[in-house]
Phi, psi and omega in degrees: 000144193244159170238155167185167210245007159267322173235131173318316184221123181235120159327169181240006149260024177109350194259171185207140174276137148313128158342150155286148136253088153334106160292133164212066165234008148266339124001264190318315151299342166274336171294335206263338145325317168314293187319313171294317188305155181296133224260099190129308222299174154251004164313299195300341188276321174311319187289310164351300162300302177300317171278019169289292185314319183284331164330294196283333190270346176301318214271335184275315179294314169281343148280329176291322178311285194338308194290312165342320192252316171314305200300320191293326206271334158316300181299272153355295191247142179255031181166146182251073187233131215243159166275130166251095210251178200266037185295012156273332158307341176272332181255014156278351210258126177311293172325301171224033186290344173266290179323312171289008198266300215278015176264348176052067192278297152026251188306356185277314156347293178312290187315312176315281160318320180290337191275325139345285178307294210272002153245031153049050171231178189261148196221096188232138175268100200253140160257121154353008181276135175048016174296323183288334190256347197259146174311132182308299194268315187249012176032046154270125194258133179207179206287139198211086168286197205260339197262009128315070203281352206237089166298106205230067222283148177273351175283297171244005189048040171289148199207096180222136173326110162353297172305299144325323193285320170298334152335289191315306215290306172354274220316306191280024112345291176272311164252062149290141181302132168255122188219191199023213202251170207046028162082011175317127161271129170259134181266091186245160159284131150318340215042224182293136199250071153252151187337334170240057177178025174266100182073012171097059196092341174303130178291137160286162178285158187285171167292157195085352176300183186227163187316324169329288200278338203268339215260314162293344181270311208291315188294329174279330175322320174271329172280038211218321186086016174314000000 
């Protein structure tokens, strides 16, 4: 899966997470209630109390999506594989340090993995470097500014959503194939990786495995010729 801040999340099967937008205007409103009350008082301390609480109920509503979307993508997919990106490097940025705080890519992350381990599928973090530029199909790499959503190759002539196209690469990333002598790795996509279509086959580990056992099943699977 690739981030990003028009779509939260883009599949390496064409699908897409919607940007998060935070309800905060009860939020705003109770800040802006602060503001007036008198400074010592106890009112202001009651408003104080309230915009904690419209916080805490923000911070809640919004992990409960998270865990919601973790549960599905779990569920769904027999692998996982995320761009492992610097996002404290990110939220240093003037520009978009708000829009990236408010996608929780982190904490989603967090979620993943933990839900990952305990349904015993692989969980892989992959790096981001050149996932946006080089081509899905012919792995030809070329210059992709941001305001360019349309990956459009000049080599084999794939014309894929910018996002998606940086997905597939995650994905054959994260699962590669072992093929030719000596154990050569070869990178190919899995494509969509549900259960009757993960790698060309691969069996999933029963439920309840731990990353261990998913990581271990996934590797005979490939010597096995499964």
């Amino acid at each position: 899966m690739d981030k990003g801040l028009t779509n939260r999340l883009a599949l390496c099967d064409g699908s897409y997470e919607k940007a998060r937008e935070p309800e905060r205007a009860a939020i705003k409103r109770r800040q802006r209630a602060l503001s007036r009350a008198e400074k010592g008082s106890r009112t202001r301390a009651k408003k104080r109390l309230a915009l904690a609480r419209a916080w805490r109920r923000e911070t809640e509503k919004a992990r409960n999506a998270d865990f919601r979307l973790a549960h599905r993508l779990v569920t769904d997919f027999d692998g996982i594989g995320v761009e492992d990106l610097n996002v404290a490097g990110m939220l240093r940025s003037r520009r978009f340090s708000k829009k990236v705080s408010e996608q929780r890519w982190s904490a989603l992350d967090a979620i993943l993995e933990h839900k990952a381990a305990k349904a015993g599928i692989r969980y892989v973090r992959v790096n981001a470097a050149y996932t946006s530029t080089d081509c899905s199909q012919c792995q030809r790499r070329q210059p992709m500014p941001l305001n360019k959503r349309v990956y459009d190759c000049r080599r084999c002539g794939m014309v894929l959503c910018r996002d998606v196209n940086a997905a597939t690469n995650i994905c054959a990333r994260a699962f590669p194939r072992l093929g030719g002598r000596a154990g050569k790795e070869v990178e190919t996509s899995p494509g969509v990786t549900r259960t009757t279509n993960f790698c060309q086959g691969d069996r999933p580990p029963p439920r309840g495995a731990t990353q261990a056992d998913a990581t271990e099943q996934y590797a005979l699977s490939i010597n096995s010729g499964i």
